[in-house]
C-alpha positions as CSV (number, residue, x, y, z in Angstrom):
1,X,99.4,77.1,99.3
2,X,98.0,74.4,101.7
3,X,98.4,76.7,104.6
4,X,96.1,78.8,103.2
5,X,93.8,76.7,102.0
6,X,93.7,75.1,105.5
7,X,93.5,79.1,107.3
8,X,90.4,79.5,105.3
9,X,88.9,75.9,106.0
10,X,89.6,76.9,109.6
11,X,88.4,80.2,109.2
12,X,84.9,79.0,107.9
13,X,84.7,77.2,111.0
14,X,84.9,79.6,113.0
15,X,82.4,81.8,111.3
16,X,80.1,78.6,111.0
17,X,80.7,78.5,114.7
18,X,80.3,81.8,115.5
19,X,76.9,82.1,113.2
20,X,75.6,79.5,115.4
21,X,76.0,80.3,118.9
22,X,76.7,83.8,118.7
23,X,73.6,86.5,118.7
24,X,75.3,89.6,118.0
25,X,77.2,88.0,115.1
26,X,73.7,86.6,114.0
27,X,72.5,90.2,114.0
28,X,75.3,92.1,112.1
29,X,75.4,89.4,109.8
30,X,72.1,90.3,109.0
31,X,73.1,93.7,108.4
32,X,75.4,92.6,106.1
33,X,72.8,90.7,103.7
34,X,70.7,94.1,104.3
35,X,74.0,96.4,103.2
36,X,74.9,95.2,100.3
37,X,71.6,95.6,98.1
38,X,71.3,98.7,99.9
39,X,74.6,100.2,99.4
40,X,73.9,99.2,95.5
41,X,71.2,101.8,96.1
42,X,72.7,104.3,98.2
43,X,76.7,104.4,97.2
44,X,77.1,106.9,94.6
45,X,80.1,105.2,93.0
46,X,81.9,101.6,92.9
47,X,84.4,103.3,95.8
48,X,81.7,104.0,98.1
49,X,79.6,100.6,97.6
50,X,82.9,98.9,98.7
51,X,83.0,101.4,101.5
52,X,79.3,100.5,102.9
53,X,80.1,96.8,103.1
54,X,83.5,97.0,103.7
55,X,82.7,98.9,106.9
56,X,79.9,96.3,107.9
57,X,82.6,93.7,107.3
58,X,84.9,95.5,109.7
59,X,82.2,95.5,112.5
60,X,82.1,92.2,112.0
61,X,85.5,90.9,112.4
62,X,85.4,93.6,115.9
63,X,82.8,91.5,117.2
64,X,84.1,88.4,116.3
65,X,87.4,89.4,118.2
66,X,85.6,90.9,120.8
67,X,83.6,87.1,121.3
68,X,87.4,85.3,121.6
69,X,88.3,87.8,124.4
70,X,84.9,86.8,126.0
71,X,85.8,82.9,125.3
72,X,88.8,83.0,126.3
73,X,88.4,85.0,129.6
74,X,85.7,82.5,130.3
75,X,87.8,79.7,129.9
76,X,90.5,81.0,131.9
77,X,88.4,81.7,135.1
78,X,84.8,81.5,134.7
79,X,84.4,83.4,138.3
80,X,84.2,87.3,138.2
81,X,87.2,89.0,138.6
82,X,88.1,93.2,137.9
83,X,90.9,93.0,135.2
84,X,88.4,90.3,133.5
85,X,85.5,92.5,133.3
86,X,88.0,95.0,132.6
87,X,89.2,92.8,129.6
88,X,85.1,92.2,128.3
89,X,84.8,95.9,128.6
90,X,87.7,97.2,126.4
91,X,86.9,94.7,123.9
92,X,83.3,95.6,123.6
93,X,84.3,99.1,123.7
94,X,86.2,98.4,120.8
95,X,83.1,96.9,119.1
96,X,80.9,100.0,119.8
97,X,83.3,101.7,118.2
98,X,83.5,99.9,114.8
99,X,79.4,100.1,115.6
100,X,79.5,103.9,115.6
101,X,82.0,104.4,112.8
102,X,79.6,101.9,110.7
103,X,76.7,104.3,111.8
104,X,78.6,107.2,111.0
105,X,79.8,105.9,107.5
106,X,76.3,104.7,106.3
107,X,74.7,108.6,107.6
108,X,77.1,110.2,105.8
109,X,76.5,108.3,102.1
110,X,72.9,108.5,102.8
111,X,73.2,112.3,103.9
112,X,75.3,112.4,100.4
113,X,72.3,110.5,98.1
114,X,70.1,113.0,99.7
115,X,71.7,115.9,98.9
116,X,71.7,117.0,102.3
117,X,75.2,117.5,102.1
């Protein structure tokens, strides 16, 4: 039980961290406190309320992976080199991907409280 206890502790530092010194964390966060009144208004059922946030949530912990790849890299050789960019790049692909999967997700429920589909 102390070990997890002490892996969320650590984990709130991190996200303290990360909501500090991090812009594009700052900015989805923000989506998040805008998703979940909205998907209150949106979601048609308890399922797809879960669903909006939940996906928001995901984005989230992509970014926040993709900013200890970054870290990381940076510590290990703060000069440019190709398979370090290379690295940055697949993890932010792997961000814009979550991004567009959060995009698609949210057009689809709104799409659905519209009747448009």
């Amino acid at each position: 039980m102390q070990r997890i206890i002490a892996a969320f502790w650590n984990s709130c530092a991190g996200l303290t961290y990360a909501l500090r010194t991090e812009r594009a964390v700052q900015q989805e966060t923000l989506l998040l406190v805008l998703a979940v009144p909205l998907s209150l208004v949106i979601g048609t059922d308890m399922w797809q309320r879960l669903l909006l946030v939940g996906i928001v949530l995901a984005m989230i912990g992509a970014e926040l992976l993709n900013t200890c790849i970054e870290k990381l890299c940076d510590h290990v050789t703060p000069q440019l080199h190709p398979q370090i960019k290379a690295v940055k790049d697949m993890g932010s692909a792997g961000v814009f991907c979550f991004q567009v999967l959060t995009g698609l997700v949210w057009l689809a429920a709104i799409a659905e409280r519209l009747s448009l589909i």
